[in-house]
C-alpha positions in Angstrom: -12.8 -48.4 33.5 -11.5 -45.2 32.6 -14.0 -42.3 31.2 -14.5 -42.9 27.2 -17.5 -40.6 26.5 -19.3 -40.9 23.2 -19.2 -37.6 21.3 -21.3 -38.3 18.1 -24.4 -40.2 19.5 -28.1 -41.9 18.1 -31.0 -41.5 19.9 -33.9 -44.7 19.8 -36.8 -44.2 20.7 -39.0 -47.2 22.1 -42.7 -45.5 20.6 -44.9 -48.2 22.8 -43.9 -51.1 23.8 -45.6 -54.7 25.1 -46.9 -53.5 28.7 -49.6 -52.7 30.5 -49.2 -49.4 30.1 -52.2 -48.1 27.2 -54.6 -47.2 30.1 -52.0 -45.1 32.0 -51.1 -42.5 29.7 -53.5 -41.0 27.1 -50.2 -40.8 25.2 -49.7 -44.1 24.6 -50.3 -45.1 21.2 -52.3 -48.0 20.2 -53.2 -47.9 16.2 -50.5 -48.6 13.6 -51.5 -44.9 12.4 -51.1 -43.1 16.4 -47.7 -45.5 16.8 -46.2 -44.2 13.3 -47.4 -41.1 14.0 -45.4 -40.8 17.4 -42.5 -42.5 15.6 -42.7 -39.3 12.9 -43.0 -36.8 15.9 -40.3 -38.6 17.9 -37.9 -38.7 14.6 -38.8 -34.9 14.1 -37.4 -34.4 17.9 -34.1 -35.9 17.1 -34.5 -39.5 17.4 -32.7 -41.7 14.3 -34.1 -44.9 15.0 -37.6 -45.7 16.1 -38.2 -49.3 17.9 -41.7 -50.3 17.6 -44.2 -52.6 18.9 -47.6 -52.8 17.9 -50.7 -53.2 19.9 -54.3 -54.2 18.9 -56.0 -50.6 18.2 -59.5 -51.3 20.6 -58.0 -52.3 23.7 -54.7 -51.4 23.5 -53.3 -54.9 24.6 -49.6 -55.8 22.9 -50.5 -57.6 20.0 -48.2 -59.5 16.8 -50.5 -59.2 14.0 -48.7 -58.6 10.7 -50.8 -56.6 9.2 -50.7 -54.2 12.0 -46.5 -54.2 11.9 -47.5 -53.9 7.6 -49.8 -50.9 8.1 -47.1 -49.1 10.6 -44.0 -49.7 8.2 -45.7 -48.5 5.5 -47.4 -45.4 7.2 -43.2 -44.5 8.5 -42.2 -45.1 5.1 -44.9 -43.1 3.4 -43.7 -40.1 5.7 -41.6 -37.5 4.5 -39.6 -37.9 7.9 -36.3 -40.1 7.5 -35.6 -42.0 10.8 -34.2 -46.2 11.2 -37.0 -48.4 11.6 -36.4 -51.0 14.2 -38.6 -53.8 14.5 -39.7 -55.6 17.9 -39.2 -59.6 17.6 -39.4 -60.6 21.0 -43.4 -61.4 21.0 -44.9 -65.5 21.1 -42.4 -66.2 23.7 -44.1 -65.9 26.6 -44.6 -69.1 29.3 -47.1 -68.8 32.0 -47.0 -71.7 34.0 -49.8 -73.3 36.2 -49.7 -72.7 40.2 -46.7 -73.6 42.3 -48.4 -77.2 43.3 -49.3 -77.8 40.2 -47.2 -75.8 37.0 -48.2 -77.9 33.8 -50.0 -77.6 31.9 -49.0 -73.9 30.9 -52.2 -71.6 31.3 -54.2 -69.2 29.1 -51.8 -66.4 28.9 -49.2 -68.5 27.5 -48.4 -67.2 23.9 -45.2 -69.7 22.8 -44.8 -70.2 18.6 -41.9 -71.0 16.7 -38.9 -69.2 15.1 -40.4 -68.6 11.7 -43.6 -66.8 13.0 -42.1 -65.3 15.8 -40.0 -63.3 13.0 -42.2 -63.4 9.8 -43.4 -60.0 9.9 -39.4 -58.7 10.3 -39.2 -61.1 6.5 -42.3 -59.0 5.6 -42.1 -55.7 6.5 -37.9 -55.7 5.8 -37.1 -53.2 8.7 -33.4 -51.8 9.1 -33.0 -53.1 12.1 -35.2 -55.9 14.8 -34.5 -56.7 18.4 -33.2 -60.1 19.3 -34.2 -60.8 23.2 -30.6 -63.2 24.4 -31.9 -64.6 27.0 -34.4 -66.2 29.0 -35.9 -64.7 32.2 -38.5 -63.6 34.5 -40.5 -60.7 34.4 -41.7 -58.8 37.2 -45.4 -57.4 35.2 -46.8 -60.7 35.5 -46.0 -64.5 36.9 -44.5 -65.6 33.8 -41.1 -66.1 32.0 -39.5 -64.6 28.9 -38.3 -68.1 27.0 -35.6 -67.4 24.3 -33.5 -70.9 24.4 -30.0 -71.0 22.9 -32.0 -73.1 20.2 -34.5 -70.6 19.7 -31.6 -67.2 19.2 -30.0 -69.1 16.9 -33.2 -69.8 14.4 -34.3 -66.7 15.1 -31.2 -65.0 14.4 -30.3 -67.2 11.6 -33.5 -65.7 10.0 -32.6 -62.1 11.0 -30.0 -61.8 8.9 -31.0 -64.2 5.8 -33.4 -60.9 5.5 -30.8 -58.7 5.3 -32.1 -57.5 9.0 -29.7 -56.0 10.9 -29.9 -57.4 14.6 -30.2 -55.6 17.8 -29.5 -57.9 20.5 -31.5 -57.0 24.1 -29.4 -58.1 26.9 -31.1 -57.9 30.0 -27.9 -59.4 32.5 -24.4 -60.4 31.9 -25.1 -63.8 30.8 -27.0 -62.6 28.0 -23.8 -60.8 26.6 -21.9 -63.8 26.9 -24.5 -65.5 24.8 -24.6 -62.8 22.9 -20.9 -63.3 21.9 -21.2 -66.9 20.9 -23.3 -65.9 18.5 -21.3 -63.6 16.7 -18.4 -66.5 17.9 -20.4 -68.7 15.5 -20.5 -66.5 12.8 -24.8 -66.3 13.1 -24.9 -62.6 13.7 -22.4 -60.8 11.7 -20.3 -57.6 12.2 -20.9 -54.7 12.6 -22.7 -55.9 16.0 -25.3 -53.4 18.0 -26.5 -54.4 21.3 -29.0 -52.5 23.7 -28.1 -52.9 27.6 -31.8 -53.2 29.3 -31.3 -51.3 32.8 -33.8 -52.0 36.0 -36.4 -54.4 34.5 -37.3 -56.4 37.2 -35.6 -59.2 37.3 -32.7 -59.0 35.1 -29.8 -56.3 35.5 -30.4 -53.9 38.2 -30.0 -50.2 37.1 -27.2 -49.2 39.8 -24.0 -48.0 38.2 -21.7 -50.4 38.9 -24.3 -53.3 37.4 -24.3 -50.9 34.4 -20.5 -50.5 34.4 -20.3 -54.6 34.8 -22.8 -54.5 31.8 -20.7 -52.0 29.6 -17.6 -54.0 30.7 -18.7 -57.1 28.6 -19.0 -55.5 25.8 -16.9 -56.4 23.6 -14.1 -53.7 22.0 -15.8 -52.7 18.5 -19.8 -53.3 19.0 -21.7 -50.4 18.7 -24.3 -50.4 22.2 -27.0 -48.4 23.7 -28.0 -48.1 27.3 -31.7 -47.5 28.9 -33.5 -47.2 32.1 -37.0 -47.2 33.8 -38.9 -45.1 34.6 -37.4 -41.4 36.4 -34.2 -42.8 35.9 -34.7 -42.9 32.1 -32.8 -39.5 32.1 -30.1 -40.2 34.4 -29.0 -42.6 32.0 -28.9 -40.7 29.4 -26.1 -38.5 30.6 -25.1 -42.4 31.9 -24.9 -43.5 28.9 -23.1 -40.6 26.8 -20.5 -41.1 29.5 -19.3 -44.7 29.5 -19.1 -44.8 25.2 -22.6 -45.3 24.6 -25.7 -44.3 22.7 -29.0 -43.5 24.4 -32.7 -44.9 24.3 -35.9 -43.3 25.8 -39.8 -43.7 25.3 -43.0 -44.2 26.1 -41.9 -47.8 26.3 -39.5 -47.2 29.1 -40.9 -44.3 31.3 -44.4 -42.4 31.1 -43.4 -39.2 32.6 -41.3 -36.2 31.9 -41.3 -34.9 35.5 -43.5 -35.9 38.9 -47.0 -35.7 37.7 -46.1 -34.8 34.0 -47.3 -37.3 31.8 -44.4 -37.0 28.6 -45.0 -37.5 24.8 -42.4 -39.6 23.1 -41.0 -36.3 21.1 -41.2 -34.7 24.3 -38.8 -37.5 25.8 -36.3 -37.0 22.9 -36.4 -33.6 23.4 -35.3 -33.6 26.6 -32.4 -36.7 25.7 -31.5 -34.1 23.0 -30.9 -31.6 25.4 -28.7 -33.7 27.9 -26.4 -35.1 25.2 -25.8 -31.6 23.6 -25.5 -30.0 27.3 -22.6 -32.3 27.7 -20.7 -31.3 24.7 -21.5 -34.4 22.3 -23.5 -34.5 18.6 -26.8 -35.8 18.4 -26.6 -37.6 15.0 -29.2 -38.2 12.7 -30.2 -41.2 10.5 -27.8 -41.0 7.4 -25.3 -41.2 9.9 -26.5 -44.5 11.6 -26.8 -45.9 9.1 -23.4 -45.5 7.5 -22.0 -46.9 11.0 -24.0 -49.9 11.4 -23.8 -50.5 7.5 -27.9 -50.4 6.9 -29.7 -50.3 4.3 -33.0 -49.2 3.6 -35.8 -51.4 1.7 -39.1 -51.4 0.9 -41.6 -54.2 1.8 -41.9 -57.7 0.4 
């Protein structure tokens, strides 16, 4: 493909995430108040969109309680700080099977619920934008499989955007962009389309450059898209990124450290994305600006 680098680019940043992570980093947020406040602090670093998760506030676990997503949008939205608010949907679709002699009934851990709650606090809280996982696959934290069915993206997605919620479609492998495009074939997620290429989470795309080029090669001429990696090649693909066309996300979510043995805030890791897209001669851009690309528009809660 030949070099197309992106001159005027958003940064997200993913605030907390769904892992394991709350007990690794003091720096991890956990309340709706410490997660909108890193949002705030991240936003004040240079990131125009914020994608959140919330978790439960004792133990830190990832959690999908409304009123937690309800007390974050509105402590974001009480701010004086402008940033995109982007809403995590992929929660209650989790399957953990039984053992290998003996895999149904699903155990415990299994969290699987329909279309309408899996996305009734996006309806609530009326965020700009909300993550749409396309895909189903397995996830190297645990023994257990992300289940997003073609039957389930298209509910799900069909509720997105009765909202008025712009969607971000995840695609974790190749074959969840060619889903991906049936949607928008079918009319269910409308233009202007935005889609986030999920780099070396075990086991969907590996983050090697020509995956990610094979990645960035299906998408399609016009979507807006933003790349990411794990962990200490979060940076890399930054600069990775900026130079195939892209946007850029980093965060807590992603990648706990800002060097060997440095434990990173999530303004520190925006800061440093900040750097590396101006060191290469392109525009961070702020929120007004998103917004007038990917035709947002901001609302208050229902």
């Amino acid at each position: 493909m030949p070099l197309s680098m992106n001159r005027d680019v958003f940064i997200t940043c993913a605030v907390t995430g769904s892992g394991g992570t709350q007990d690794r980093s003091p720096h991890v947020p956990r309340s709706p108040a410490q997660i909108a406040e890193a949002a705030i602090d991240a936003a004040k670093a240079g990131a125009s969109i914020v994608h959140c998760h919330v978790r439960d506030p004792e133990s830190g676990k990832p959690a999908r309680d409304p009123a937690l997503y309800r007390e974050l949008t509105e402590r974001i939205r009480d701010s004086d700080t402008d940033v995109v608010l982007n809403l995590t949907a992929g929660m209650g679709g989790d399957l953990t099977l039984g053992g290998t002699d003996a895999p149904l009934p699903p155990v415990a851990d299994t969290d699987m619920i329909g279309a309408e709650e899996r996305v009734a606090h996006v309806v609530e809280c009326q965020p700009e934008i909300c993550t749409l996982d396309c895909g189903t696959m397995n996830f190297a934290e645990a023994d257990y499989i992300m289940v997003n069915t073609p039957g389930m993206l298209r509910d799900m997605a069909q509720r997105m955007v009765a909202s008025g919620v712009r969607v971000e479609i995840e695609a974790f492998d190749t074959g969840h962009l060619w889903f991906a495009q049936q949607l928008v074939k079918e009319g269910i997620i409308p233009e202007p389309v935005l889609v986030q290429l999920c780099m070396g989470v075990p086991w969907g795309a590996p983050d090697d450059l020509n995956t990610f080029l094979a990645m960035v090669n299906n998408v399609p001429a016009g979507w807006h898209w933003s790349g990411f990696s794990l962990g200490r090649n979060q940076m890399p693909y930054v600069a990775a990124a900026v130079l195939a066309g892209g946007n850029v996300r980093v965060g807590l979510e992603d990648n706990l450290f800002l060097e060997k043995g440095l434990l990173a805030t999530n303004a520190q890791l925006v800061e440093r994305a900040a750097t590396i897209v101006e060191n290469m001669g392109a525009r961070v851009i702020g929120p007004d600006e998103v917004r007038s690309r990917l035709q947002l528009e901001k609302r208050a809660l229902r």
